[in-house]
N, C-alpha and C positions, 0 to 999 in steps of 0.2 A: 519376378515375384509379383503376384497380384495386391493392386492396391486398393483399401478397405478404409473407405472417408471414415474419418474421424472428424466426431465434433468439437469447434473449438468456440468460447463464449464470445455469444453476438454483441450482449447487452453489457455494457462496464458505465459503472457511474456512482460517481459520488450522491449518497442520499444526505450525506452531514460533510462540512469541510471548513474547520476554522486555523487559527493560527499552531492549533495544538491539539487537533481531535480533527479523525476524519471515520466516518463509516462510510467504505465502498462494497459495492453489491456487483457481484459477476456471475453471469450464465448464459447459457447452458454448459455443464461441464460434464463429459462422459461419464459413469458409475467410477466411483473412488477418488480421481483424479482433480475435484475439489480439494478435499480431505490433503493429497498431494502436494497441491500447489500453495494452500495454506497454510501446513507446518513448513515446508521450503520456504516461505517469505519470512514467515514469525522468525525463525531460527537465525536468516541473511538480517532482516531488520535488527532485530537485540543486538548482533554479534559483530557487525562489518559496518554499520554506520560510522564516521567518526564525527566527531565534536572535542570537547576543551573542559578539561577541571581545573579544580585545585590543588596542585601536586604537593604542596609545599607551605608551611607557615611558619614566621620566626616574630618570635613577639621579646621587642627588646626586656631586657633584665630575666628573664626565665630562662633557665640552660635545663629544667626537668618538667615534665607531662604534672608532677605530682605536685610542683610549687605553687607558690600561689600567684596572681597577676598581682601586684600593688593597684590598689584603689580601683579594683572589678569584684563586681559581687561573685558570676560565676567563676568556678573551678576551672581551671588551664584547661583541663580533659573537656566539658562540657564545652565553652570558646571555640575549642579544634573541632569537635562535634558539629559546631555547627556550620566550620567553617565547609565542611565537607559537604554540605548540604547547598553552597551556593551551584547557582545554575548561569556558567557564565560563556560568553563566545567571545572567541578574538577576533580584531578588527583584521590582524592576519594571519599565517600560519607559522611564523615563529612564536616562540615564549615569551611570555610577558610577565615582568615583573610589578607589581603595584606597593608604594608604600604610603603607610600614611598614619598623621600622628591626630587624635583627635583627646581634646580636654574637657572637663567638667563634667557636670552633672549630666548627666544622658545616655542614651544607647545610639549605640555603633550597629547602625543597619547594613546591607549588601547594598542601595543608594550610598552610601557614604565612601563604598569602594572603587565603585563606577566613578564619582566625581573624582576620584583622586587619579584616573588615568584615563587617556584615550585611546590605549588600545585594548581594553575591555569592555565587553558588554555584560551587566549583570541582568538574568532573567528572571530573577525574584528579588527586587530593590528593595521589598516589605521585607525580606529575612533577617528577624534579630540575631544579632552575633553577640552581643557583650553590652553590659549595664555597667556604668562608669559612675565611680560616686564623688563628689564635691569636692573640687581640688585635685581631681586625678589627674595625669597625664598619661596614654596607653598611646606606645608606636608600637603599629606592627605591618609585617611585611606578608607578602603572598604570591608565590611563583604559580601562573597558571601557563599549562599547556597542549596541543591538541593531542590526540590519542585515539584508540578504539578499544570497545571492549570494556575491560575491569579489571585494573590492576594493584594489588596492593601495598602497602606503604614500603615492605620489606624488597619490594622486584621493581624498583624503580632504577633507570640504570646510573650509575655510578656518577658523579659529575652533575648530574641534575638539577640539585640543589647546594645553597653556601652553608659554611659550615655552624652550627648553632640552631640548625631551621629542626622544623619535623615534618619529617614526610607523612603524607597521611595516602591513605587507600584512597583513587581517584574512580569512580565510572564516568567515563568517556562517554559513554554512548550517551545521545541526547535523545535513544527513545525510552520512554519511559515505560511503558507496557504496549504490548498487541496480544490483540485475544482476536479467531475468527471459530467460525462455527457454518456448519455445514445442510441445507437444507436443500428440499426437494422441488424441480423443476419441472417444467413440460416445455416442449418445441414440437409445435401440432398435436397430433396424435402420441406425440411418443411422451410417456410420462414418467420415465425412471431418470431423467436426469438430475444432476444435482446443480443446487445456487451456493456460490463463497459469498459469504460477509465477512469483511474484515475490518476489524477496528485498531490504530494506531493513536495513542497517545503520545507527544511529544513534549519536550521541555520549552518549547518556541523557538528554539535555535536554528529548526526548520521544520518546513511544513509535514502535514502528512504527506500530499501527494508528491511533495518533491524527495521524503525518505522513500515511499514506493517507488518511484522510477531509479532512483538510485538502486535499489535492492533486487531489481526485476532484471536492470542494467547484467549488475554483478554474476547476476543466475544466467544469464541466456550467455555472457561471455565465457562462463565457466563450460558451459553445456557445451559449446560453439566446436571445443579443439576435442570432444568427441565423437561429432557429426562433419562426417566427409562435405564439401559443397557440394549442393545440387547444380544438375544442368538443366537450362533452360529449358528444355521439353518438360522435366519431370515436373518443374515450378508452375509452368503453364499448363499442364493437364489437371494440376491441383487444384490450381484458380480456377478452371472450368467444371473441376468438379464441384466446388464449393459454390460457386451462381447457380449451377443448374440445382442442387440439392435446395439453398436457400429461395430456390424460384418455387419448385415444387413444393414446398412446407409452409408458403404463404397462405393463409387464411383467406377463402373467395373476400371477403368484406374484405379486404386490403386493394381486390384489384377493380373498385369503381363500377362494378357490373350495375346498373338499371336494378332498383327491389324489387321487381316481379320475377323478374331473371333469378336473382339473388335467391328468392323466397322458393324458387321454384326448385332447384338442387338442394338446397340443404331441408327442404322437403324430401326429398331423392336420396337423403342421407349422403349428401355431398358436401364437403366442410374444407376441403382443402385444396389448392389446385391442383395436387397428385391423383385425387379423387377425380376432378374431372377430367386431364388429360389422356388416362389411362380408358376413356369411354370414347366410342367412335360415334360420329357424327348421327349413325341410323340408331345408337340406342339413346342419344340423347333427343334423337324427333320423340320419343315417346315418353320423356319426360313432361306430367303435368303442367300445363301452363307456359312453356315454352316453345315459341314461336319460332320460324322463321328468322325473322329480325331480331329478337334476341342471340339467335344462335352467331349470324353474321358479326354482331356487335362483340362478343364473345370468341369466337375467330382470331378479328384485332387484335384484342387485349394480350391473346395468348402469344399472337407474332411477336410482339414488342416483347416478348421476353424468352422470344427465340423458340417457343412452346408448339405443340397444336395436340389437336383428337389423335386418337388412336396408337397413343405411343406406349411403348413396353418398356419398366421402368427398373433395374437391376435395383433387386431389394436393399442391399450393400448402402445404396448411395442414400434410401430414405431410411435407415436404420441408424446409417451413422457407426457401422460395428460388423464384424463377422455374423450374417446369420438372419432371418426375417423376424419382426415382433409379433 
């Protein structure tokens, strides 16, 4: 079967990267296969990450959602509300239970649940949970555990929780949103290719770039058991396809030539090393301004990347695709 280079992106890099937002920019990517590769991550990131909720909350003296807390201003429903809203990580991957009883006049923050145990981490300390009025006392309890996904209160499985608690709907997943968006590239001359942007939100549980490698992980193992191995010839004619393609698509100003030399081809309507290599030595004497000594200098240049005049260039390999542009 004859093989037809395909382009794969040169350029990857983070333009934004903090503890909880990252935008990364990738290209060149052959026509559609952006668009591909970015609902394939969004989909693997929401869905297969895992992280840790709050499975579970039992607040002494209430046996019903509808009762009321003694000495809380919010409603049971609202307290659980919000309890579902904390953003927490375990210190391992067992279950953790945290209890803790707190009095008086005050609010009962996600800090105040952290303090009460060491093996959770809460990622929004600021999140009010309950207002406690004068003379209250409020114990309550909270099973968290890791997970993927989104599951809700009624499909949790059996034994989970002690008896008295209420289960609440957990998301597991600590990514919060990815959105990416698909725009248009060039590589040399050739201008239909497309750029991924992708952006990830997280809950700080972890990074961007460590949920994308994780997600990228997941995709290329999945792919892996329906792609036969390659044998070493096929791997190696690849790589040589891909240096000689990326040699040729270099932009002259990238290969150090002398700016009289320089000025003198892309006067010649020369812009790329494909463009000169593919000219043989007698048509390039009759480029303006181009000596002798420039041509020898230029020679060099081309040896060192295995290049010279007068070479005939299968359109395949500077298209990147079936077919000439």
């Amino acid at each position: 079967m004859p093989r037809i280079a395909f382009q794969k992106p040169k350029k990857i890099e983070w333009e934004i990267l903090t503890d909880n937002y990252g935008r990364l920019e990738a290209e060149p990517f052959e026509k559609g296969y952006a668009l591909t590769v970015g609902n394939s991550l969004r989909r693997t990131l929401l869905s297969i990450i895992p992280g840790a909720a709050v499975t579970w909350v039992k607040i002494e003296g209430v046996k019903d959602q509808l009762a009321h807390i003694p000495g809380v201003q919010e409603d049971t429903v609202t307290v659980l509300l919000n309890m579902k809203k904390l953003a927490v990580q375990l210190s391992e991957e067992q279950p953790a239970t945290v209890r803790l009883t707190v009095k008086g006049a005050r609010g009962l923050t996600g800090a105040d649940l952290e303090a009460g145990s060491s093996e959770i981490k809460v990622l929004n300390p600021e999140l009010h949970l309950a207002s406690l009025e004068k003379g209250a006392t409020l114990t309550i309890e909270i099973g968290v555990r890791a997970g993927r996904g989104y599951v809700s209160a009624d499909k949790h499985p059996g034994g989970t929780f002690p008896s008295g608690a209420f289960p609440l709907d957990a998301a597991f997943s600590p990514i919060q949103r990815v959105n990416y968006t698909v725009e248009s590239s060039r590589l040399g001359k050739v201008i239909d290719y497309e750029k991924l942007v992708l952006e990830i939100w997280t809950n700080g549980a972890i990074t961007p770039e460590e949920a994308l490698t994780r997600a990228s992980t997941l995709l290329r193992d999945h792919f892996a058991f329906l792609a036969p191995a390659r044998s070493g010839t096929e791997e190696a004619e690849e790589a040589a396809d891909d240096f000689l393609r990326s040699a040729l698509l270099k932009s002259l100003e990238e290969l150090s030539l002398p700016a009289r030399a320089l000025n003198a081809l892309v006067n010649a309507d020369m812009t790329l090393v494909a463009d000169l290599v593919q000219k043989t030595e007698a048509d390039l004497e009759k480029v303006k301004n181009l000596g002798q000594k420039s041509l020898d200098e230029i020679k060099v240049i081309l040896a060192s990347l295995g290049l010279s005049f007068g070479m005939r260039i299968d359109p395949n390999i500077l298209a990147g695709r079936g077919g000439t542009r």
